[in-house]
C-alpha positions in Angstrom: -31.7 87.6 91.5 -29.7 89.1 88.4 -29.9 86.6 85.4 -31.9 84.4 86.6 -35.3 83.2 84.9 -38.5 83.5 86.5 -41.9 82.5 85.2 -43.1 86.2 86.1 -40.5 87.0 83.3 -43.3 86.1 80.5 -43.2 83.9 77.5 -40.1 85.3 76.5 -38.0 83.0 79.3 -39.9 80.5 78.5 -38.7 80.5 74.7 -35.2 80.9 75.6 -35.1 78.2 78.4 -36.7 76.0 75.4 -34.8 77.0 73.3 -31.2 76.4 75.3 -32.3 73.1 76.0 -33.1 72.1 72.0 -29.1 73.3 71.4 -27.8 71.4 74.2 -29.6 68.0 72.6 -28.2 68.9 69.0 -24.7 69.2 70.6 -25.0 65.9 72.6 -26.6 64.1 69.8 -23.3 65.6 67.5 -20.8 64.7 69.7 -22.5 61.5 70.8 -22.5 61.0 66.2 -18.2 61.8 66.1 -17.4 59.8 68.8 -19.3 56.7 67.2 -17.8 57.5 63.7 -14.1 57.7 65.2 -14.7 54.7 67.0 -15.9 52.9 63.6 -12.7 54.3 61.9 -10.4 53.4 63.9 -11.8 49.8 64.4 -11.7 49.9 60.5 -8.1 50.6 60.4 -7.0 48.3 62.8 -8.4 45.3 61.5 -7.3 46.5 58.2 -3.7 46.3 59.9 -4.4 43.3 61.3 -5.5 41.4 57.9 -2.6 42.9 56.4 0.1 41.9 58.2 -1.1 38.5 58.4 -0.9 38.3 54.7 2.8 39.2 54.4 5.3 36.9 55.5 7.3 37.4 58.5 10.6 39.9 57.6 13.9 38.1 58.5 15.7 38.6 61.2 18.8 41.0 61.2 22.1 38.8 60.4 24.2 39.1 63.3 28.3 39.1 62.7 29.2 35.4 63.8 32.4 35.0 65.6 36.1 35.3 63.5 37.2 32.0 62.2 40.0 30.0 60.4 40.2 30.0 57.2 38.0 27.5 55.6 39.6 24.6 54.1 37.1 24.4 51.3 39.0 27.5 49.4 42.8 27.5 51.3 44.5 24.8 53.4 45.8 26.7 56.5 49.4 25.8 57.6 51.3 26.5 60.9 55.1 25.5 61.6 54.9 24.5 65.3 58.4 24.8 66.9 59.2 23.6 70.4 62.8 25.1 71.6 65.2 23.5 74.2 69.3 24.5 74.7 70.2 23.2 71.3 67.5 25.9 69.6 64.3 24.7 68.1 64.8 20.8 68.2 60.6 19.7 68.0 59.4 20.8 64.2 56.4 20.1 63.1 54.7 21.5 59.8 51.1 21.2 60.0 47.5 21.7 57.9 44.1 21.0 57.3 43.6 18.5 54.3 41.4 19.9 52.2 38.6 18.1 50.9 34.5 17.3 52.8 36.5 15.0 55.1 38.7 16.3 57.9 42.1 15.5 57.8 45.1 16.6 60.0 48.4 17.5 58.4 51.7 16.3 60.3 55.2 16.8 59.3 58.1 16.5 61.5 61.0 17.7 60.2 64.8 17.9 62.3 65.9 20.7 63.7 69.3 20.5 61.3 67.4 21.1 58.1 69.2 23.1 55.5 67.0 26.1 54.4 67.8 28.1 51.7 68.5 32.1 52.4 65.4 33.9 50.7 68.0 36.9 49.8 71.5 36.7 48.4 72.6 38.5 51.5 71.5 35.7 53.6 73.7 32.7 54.9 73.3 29.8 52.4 73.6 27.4 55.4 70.8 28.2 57.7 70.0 25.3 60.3 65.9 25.5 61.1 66.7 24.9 64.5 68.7 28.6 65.0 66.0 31.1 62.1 64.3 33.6 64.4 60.6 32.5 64.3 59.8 36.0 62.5 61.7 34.8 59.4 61.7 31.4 59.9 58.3 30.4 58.0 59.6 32.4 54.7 62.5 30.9 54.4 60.8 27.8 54.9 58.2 28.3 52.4 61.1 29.3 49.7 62.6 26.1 50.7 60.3 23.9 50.4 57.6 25.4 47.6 54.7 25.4 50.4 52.7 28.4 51.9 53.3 28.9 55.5 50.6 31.0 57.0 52.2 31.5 60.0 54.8 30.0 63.0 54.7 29.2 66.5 57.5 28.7 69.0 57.4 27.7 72.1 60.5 28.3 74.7 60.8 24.2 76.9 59.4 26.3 79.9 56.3 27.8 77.8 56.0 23.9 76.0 56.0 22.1 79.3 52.5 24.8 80.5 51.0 24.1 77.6 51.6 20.2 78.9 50.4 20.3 82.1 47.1 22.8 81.0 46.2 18.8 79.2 47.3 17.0 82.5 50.6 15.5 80.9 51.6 13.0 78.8 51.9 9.5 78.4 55.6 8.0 77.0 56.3 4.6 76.6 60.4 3.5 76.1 62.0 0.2 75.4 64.8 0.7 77.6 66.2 2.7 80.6 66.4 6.1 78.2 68.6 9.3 79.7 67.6 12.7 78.9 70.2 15.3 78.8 70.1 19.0 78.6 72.9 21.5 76.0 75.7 20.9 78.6 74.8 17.0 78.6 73.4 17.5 82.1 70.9 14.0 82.7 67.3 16.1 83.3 65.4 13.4 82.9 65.8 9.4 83.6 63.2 6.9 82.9 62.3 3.5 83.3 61.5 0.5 80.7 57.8 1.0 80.2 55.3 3.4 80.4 55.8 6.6 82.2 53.3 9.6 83.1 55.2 12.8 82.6 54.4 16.3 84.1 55.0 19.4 81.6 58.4 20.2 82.5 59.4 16.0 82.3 57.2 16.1 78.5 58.9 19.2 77.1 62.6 18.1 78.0 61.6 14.5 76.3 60.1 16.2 73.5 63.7 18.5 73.3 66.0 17.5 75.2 69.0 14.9 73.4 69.8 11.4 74.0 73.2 10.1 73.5 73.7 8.5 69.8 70.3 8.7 69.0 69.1 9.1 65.3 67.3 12.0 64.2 64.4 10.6 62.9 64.5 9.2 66.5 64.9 12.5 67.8 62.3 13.5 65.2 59.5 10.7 66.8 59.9 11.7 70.6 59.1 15.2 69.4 56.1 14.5 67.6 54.7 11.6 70.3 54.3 14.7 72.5 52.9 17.0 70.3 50.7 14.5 69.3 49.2 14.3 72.8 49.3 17.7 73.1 46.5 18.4 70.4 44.7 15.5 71.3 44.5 16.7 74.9 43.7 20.5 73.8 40.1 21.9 74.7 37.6 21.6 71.9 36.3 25.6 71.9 38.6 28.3 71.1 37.5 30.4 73.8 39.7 28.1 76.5 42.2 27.4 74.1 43.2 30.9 73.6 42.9 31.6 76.8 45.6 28.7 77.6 47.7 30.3 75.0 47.5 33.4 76.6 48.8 31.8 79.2 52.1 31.1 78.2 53.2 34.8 77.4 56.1 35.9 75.4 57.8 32.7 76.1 55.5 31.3 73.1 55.6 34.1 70.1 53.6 33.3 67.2 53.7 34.7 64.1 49.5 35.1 63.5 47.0 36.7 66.1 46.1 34.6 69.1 42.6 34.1 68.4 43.6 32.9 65.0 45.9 30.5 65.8 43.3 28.8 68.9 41.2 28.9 65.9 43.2 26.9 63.9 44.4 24.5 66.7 40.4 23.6 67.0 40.2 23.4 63.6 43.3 21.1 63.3 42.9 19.1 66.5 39.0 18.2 65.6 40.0 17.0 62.0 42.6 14.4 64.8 39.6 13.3 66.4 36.8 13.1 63.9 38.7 12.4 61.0 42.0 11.3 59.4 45.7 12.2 60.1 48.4 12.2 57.6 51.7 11.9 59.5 55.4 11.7 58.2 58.7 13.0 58.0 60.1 14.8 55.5 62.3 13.0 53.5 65.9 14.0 54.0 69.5 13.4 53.0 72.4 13.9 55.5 75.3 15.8 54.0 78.8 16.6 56.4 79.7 20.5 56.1 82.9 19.9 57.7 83.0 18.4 60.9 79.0 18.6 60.7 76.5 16.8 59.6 72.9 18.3 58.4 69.7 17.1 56.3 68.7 18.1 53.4 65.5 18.1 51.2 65.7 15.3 48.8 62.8 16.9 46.8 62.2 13.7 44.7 60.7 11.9 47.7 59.3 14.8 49.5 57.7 17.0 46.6 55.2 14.6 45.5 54.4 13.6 49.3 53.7 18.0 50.0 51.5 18.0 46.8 49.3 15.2 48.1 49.4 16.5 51.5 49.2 19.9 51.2 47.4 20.5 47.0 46.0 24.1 48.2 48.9 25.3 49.8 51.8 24.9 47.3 54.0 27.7 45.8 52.5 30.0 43.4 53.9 32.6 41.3 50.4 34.4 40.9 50.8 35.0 44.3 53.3 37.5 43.2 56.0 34.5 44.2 59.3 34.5 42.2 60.2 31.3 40.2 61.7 28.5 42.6 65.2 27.0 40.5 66.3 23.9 42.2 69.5 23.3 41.4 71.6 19.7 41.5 74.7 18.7 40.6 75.2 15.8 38.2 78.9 16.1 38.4 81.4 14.6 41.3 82.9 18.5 41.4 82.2 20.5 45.1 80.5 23.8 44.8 78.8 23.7 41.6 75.7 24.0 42.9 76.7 27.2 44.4 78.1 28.8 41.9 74.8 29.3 40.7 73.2 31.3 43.2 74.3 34.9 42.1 73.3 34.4 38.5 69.3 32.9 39.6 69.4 35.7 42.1 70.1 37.9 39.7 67.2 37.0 37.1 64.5 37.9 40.3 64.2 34.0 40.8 64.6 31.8 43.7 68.0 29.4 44.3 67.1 26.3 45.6 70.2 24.3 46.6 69.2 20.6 45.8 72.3 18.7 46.8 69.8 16.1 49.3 68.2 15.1 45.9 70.1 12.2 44.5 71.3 12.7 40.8 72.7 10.1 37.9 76.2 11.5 36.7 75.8 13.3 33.4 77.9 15.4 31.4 74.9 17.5 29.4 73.3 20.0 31.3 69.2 19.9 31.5 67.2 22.7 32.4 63.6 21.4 33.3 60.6 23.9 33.4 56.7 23.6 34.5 54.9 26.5 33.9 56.1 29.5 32.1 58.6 28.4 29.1 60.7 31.2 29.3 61.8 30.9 32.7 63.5 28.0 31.3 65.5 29.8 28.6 66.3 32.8 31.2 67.9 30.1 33.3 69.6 28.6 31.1 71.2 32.2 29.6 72.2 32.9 32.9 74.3 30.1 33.4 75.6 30.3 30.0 74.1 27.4 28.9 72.8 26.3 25.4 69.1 26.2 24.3 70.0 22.7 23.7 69.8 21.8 27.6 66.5 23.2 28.0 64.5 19.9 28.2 61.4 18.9 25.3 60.3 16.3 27.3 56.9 16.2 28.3 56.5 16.7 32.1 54.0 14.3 34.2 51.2 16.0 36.1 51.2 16.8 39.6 51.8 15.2 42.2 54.0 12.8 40.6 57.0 13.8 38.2 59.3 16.8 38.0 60.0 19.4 38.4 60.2 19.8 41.9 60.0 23.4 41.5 59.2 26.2 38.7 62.7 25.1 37.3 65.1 22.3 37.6 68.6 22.4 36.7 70.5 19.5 36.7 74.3 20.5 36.1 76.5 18.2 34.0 80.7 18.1 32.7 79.1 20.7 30.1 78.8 23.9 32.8 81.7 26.2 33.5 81.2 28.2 37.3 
C-alpha cells in the first residue's frame, strides 16, 4: 500500500520508524514535565493564598443605613404640642418632650385651651386664644410665647382622637359624682356614673373635650390629660404599628412633622413613660376678664423657671437666628400700658411679650432687665423713651431660677409716657 512501511523497504524504514518513536517519547516525557510543573505552581500559589489570608484579619462588614430616627435627646430635647379638638376648638393641650439627660424622662404640660399667645407679627391679633391658632402657626406663636422650641404640632379632630382610643382598646375614667358631658350647643353626649367607667373612643375623646357645667379649667385641664395619658401608655412599643395607626386617622389628625417622625417620637416619648420618669404639670396661669371674657395668661415667674428645668435643651435662643423676647409688665394700676409698647419692640426687630399674668409690685421707676446681650437693654429702653437710669446693674441669678424671664424684662412704672 502507498505510505506504508514494509520491512522489504530496507534499513532506511527501519531508521525512521525508530526514529518516530524516539520523538513521540521526548514529547510525552515534555508534556508529561509542564503538566507536573503547572500542577506544582499552582499548588504553590494557592497555599500561598491560603497562608495569606489567614494572616490578615477579617475586613468589616459594609455599614448598612439603619432606620430614620428621632432626634436624640443626648444633643436636642424634641418637643410636640399635642392638641385634641372638640366644638369649642382645641380644648385638650398638651406640650410634651424628652428630658434630656442618661435617664428617660417624659415631658407633660397641660395647658387650657384659653391661653393668651402673643401674635409673632405686629399684624397679628394681640389676643389669640390657643384653642382657635390653625395648627400650622400654632407652634410658632407658641414658642414666641413662651421662650421654648416647638419642633412640631399635632391636632387631632374628637372623631380622629376617639380612633386613636379605641386602636389602645379604650380608656379607663374614674369620677366622684354623676358627671354630665356636653357638646358646643350644651347637648348632654355623655353621662356617667360615680365610679369607674370603661369608655370606648368616641365616649374618651368627648370626656377628654367635651365641657362640664361650672367646671374649673385646670379641671378641664386634668380630664384632658387623664386620657392622653392612657393614650401613650396604651400606644404600641415599635414605630412601624404606631405609624401605621396614625395613618389611620387621615386628615382629620394634621401634624405639623412627617409621620414617621412623629411615631418615632411617640415611641421615644411613651418608652421614657414606662421605663423611666414623668414630669407632669400645668402651666402656671393667671385669669384676666377681656370684657365679658375671661382668659389665662402666662405668669412667667412661676412657669419660666419650671420650662428651664423641664425643658434645659429646648429653650429660646437668639443664635438660632431668634429675635430678642421683651416681656413686658405693668407696675402701674393704668389699662393698656403694656400695649402701648408693642409697635416700638416690634420696631427694634424684637419680640413683645405681653406679661400682664405675671404679678408686679407697684412702682413708679421704670426697670429694664437684660440677660444676655447688654445692648438690647439700652435699645429697649431708647425705644420707649426711657432713661439709661432704668436699665437695671443688678446682678442677675443663673438659670433656672431668677429673671429675666426672657432676653429682656421691662417692668413699667409712673415714670413711662405711652
Amino acid at each position: 500500500m502507498n505510505g506504508e512501511l514494509r520491512p522489504e523497504d530496507g534499513d532506511d524504514g527501519a531508521d525512521e520508524l525508530a526514529a518516530t518513536e524516539s520523538l513521540r517519547k521526548r514529547r510525552t516525557t515534555r508534556h508529561l514535565f509542564l503538566s507536573l510543573a503547572a500542577i506544582v505552581i499552582f499548588g504553590s500559589s494557592f497555599a500561598a493564598l491560603y497562608y495569606q489570608t489567614q494572616d490578615e484579619p477579617e475586613p468589616p462588614p459594609t455599614p448598612t443605613r439603619s432606620p430614620s430616627a428621632s432626634p436624640t435627646v443626648a444633643d436636642v430635647q424634641p418637643t410636640i404640642l399635642v392638641q385634641a379638638t372638640g366644638d369649642e376648638g382645641a380644648t385638650a393641650n398638651m406640650l410634651t418632650g424628652v428630658g434630656a439627660g442618661p435617664e428617660p424622662r417624659a415631658i407633660l404640660i397641660s395647658m387650657p385651651g384659653d391661653l393668651i399667645l402673643n401674635g409673632a407679627t405686629p399684624g397679628s391679633s394681640l389676643y389669640m386664644p390657643l384653642a382657635d391658632i390653625d395648627t400650622r402657626s400654632v407652634g410658632p406663636i407658641m414658642s414666641a410665647t413662651l421662650g421654648v422650641r416647638i419642633d412640631g404640632s399635632w391636632n387631632m379632630d374628637r372623631k380622629a382622637y376617639a380612633g386613636l382610643i379605641d386602636s389602645i382598646g379604650g380608656v379607663s375614667v374614674t369620677v366622684p359624682q354623676r358627671t354630665r358631658v356636653r357638646d358646643g350647643s350644651g347637648q348632654v353626649v355623655l353621662a356617667l356614673p360615680p365610679g369607674r367607667s370603661q369608655l370606648t373612643g368616641a365616649d374618651g375623646s368627648w370626656y377628654a373635650v367635651g365641657t362640664i357645667n361650672d367646671e374649673t379649667p385646670s379641671a378641664a385641664e386634668a380630664r384632658a390629660a387623664l386620657v392622653f395619658n392612657e393614650v401613650l401608655q396604651g400606644l404600641p412599643t415599635n414605630t412601624t404599628a404606631v405609624r401605621e395607626t396614625l395613618t389611620s386617622l387621615g386628615a382629620l389628625a394634621p401634624a405639623t412633622i412627617p409621620t414617621q417622625d412623629l411615631a418615632d417620637y411617640l415611641v421615644q416619648l411613651t418608652t421614657a413613660m414606662r421605663t423611666g420618669e414623668t414630669d407632669a404639670f400645668r402651666l402656671p396661669t393667671t385669669t384676666i376678664p377681656i370684657g365679658r371674657d375671661k382668659f389665662e395668661w402666662t405668669d412667667f415667674a412661676q412657669a419660666t423657671p419650671l420650662l428651664r428645668r423641664s425643658l434645659p435643651l429646648a429653650q429660646w435662643s437668639t443664635q438660632d437666628g431668634n429675635p430678642p423676647r421683651v416681656l413686658v409688665m405693668n407696675g402701674t394700676a393704668r389699662p393698656g400700658y403694656i400695649g402701648s409698647t408693642r409697635a416700638a419692640i416690634a420696631g427694634l426687630g424684637f419680640l413683645f411679650v405681653d406679661g400682664r399674668g405675671t404679678p408686679t409690685s407697684a412702682r413708679s421707676q421704670s426697670e429694664v432687665q437684660v440677660r444676655g446681650v447688654q445692648p438690647w437693654g439700652k435699645q429697649v429702653a431708647a425705644a420707649l423713651d426711657l432713661p439709661d437710669s432704668a436699665i437695671t446693674s443688678q446682678p442677675v441669678r443663673e438659670q433656672p431660677d431668677g429673671p429675666p424671664w426672657a432676653n429682656v424684662d421691662v417692668t413699667l412704672g409712673q415714670d413711662y409716657s405711652p
